[in-house]
N, C-alpha and C positions, 0 to 999 in steps of 0.2 A: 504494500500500500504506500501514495506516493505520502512526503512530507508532509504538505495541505491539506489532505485526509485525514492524517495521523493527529495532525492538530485541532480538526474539526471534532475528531471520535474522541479525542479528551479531553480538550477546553471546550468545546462545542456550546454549552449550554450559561458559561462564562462567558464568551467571546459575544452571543446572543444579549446577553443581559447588558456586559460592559458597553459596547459599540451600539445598543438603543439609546441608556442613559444618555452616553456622552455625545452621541449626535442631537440630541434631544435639546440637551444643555446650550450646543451650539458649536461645538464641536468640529471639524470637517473629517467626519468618522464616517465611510461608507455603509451605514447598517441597512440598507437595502439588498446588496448583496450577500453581507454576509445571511442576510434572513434566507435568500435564494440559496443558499447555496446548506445552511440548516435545514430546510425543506427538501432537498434532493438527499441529503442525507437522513433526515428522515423516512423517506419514501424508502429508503435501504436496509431501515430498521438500526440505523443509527445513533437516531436518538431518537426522545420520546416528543410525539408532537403536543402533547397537554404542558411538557413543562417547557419546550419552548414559544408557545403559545402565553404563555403565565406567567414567563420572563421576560418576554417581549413588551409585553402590556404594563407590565409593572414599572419597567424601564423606561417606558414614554410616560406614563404619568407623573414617575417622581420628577424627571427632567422638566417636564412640561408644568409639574405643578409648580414648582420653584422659582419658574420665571410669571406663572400666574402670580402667585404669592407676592414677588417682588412687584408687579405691574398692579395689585391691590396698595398697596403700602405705598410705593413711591410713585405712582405716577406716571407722567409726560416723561421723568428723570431717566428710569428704566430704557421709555422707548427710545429715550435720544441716546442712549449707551450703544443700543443693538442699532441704532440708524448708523451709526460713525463705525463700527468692527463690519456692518454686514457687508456683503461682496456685490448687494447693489443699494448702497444706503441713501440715494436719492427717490428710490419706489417701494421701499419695505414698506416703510411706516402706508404710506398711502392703500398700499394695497392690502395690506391689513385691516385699514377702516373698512377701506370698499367691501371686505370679507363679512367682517363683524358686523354693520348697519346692512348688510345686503340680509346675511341669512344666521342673523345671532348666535345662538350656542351652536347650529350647525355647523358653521364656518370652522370650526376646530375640525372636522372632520374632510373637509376641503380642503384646508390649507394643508395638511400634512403629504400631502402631493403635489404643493406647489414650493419649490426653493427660495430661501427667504422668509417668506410670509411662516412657514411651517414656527421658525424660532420667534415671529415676531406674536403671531394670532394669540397665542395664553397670557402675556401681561398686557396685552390689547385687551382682551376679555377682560382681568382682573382691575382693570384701568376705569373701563366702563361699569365695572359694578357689581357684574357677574355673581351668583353665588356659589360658596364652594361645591355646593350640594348639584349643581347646575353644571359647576364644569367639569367634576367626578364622572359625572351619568356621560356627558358630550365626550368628554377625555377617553374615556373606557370604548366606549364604542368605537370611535376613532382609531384607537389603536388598534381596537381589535380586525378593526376593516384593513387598518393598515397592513398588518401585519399576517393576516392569512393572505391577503392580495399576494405576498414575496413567497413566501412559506408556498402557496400553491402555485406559483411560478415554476420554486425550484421542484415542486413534486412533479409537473406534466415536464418540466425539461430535465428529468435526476438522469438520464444516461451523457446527456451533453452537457452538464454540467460539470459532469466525473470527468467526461475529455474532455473537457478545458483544463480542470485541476490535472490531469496526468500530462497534458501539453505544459502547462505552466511548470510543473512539478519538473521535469524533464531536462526545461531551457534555463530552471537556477536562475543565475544573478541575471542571466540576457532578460529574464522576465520580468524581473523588479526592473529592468532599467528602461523595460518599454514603456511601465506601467509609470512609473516614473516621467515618462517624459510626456504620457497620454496626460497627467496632470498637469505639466506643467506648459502644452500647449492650452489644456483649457482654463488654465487661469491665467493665459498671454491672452485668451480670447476674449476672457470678460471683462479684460485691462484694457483691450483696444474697444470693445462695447462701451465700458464706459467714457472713454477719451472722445468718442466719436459720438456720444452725447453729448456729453459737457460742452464742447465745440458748438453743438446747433446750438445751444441756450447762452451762447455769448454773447453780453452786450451790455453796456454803460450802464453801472448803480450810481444808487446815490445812496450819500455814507448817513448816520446820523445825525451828524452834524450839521448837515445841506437841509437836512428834513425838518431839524430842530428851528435851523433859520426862516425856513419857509412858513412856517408854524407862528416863529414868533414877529416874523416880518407883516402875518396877517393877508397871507396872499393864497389861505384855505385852499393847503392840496388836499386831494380827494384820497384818501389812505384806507389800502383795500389786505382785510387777513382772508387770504388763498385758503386757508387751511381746513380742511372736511369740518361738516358739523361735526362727526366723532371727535377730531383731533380738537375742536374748541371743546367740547365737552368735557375731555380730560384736562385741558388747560385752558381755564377760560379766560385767562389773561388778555390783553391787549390793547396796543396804544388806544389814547384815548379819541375817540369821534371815529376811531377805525369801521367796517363797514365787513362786514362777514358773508364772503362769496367766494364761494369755493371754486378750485381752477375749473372742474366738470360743470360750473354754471355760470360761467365770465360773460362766455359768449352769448349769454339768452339776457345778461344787462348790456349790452351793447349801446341802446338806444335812449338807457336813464342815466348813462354816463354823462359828465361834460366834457365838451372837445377843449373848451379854452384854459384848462383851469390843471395843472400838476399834479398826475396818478401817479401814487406809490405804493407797490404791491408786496406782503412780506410774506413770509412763511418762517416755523421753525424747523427746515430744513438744510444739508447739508451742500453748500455753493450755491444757496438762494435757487436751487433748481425749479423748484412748485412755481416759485415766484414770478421768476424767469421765463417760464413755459407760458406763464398767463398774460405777461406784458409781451409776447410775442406773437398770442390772440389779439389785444388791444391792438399791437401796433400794425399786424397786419388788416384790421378792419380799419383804418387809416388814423387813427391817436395818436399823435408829435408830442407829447410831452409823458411819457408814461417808462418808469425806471421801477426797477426792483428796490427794496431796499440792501444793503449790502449788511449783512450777517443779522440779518433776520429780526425777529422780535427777540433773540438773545443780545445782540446787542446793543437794542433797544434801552432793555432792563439792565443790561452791565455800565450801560452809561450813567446812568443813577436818574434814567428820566421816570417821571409821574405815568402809572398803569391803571388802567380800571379791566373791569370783565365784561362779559358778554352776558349779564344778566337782564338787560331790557334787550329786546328786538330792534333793528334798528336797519333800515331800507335804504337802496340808493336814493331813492326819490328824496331821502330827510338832507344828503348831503346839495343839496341844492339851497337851502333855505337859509 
């Protein structure tokens, strides 16, 4: 039996547990495979499919509850951590809301299929309010979908699975160094994905200083938080007279906008990206005065200026008055 066998048949049901946790946590821990590949050896009578079933699940809950737990406690704080580490931290957080306001405690069972979101969705959840008792039920099932999904992968594919491991097993170090480089072309790939964004969203902020003078110059710019209803929900912070329109509804204010008058559009994301995307809505429906602001409503707040929240409603049409 080859090496990768040998270690499947006696850590097997370790390596299942360790590699869900730690991918769970956030980890870049491939435990998709290794579930495929627990699955084909269980089809061999390998191992027992109830306790890798039992350990897989238990694996993604503790992980996942942890960052729920932390996303209950601290906040916006939490998801600005996982926005700055993630490997696309310009769309986590966002598509996370979209998850969560789309299909509530479901969306935990969504996202764990989609990269990214998967580590942002449970203190998304615990952010919003979630209860533990709510994300246990969502949690468990989730995993447990996830998890037979791989698990019954590696069962219809266990003969070709076994020749891959005895092909692998065979080519040694030449294999690690393929597998090896198969990473590190695909994290060249999502290095130039993101560079090749960042790129489209390039264009003149205005710092807060310029914003602060325009403010107190009395020359009322229109000052727009991008940021999802979820994301104001958990953070309801923001400048004060700001105006709450999210980048997926820029475009349907189009016409209760002013054309004469200096838009400035924030988000608390990372490279003012949200922000960015949404004055290049403005500016392509023809708006000449419309900037991002540069480093967001954090630094905003780092400047020591005056914050209120988003507890009264407040329309485009009021900034007119």
């Amino acid at each position: 039996m080859n090496l990768i066998a040998t270690l499947i048949l006696q850590h097997g049901l370790l390596l299942v547990f360790a590699t869900t946790l730690a991918s769970r946590i956030g980890a870049p821990v491939p435990a998709a495979p290794v579930l495929v590949v627990a699955g084909a050896a269980a089809m061999q009578g390998q191992l027992s499919w109830l306790a890798v079933l039992l350990l897989a699940v238990v694996g993604n809950t503790i992980g996942d509850g942890v960052w729920f737990w932390a996303g209950r406690k601290f906040g916006y704080k939490v998801l600005k951590l996982l926005c700055r580490i993630s490997m696309s931290p310009d769309s986590c957080v966002r598509q996370s809301e979209s998850f969560i306001t789309r299909w509530g405690g479901g969306s935990l069972i969504a996202a764990k299929f989609v990269p990214g979101v998967s580590v942002v969705a449970p203190p998304m959840a615990g952010a919003l309010g979630m209860s533990w008792l709510a994300f246990l039920g969502y949690e468990t099932l989730a995993a447990a979908i996830w998890t037979v999904l791989f698990l019954g992968l590696g069962a219809v594919f266990a003969e070709q699975v076994q020749g891959v491991l005895n092909v692998l097993s065979a080519m040694g170090l030449i294999a690690l160094l393929v597998l090896a480089l198969a990473v590190l072309a695909y994290l060249g790939w999502r290095y130039w994905r993101r560079k090749m964004f960042l790129r489209g969203v390039e264009m003149a902020r205005i710092s807060v200083l310029e914003l602060r003078s325009l403010i107190d110059g009395g020359h009322e710019p229109v000052v727009i938080d991008v940021r999802s209803e979820a994301g104001r929900a958990i953070d309801s912070r923001r400048i004060p007279g700001a105006l709450g329109i999210d980048i997926d509804s820029i475009k349907h204010h189009i016409e209760r906008l002013p054309r004469d008058r200096e838009i400035v559009l924030y988000c608390a994301c990372p490279n003012e990206v949200t922000a960015a995307s949404a004055a290049r809505v403005l500016a392509a429906a023809g708006f000449q005065h419309v900037r991002p602001l540069l480093g967001g409503l954090d630094a905003w707040v780092e400047a020591g200026h005056r914050i209120d929240s988003f507890g009264l409603a407040v329309t485009p049409t009021e900034a007119h008055a």
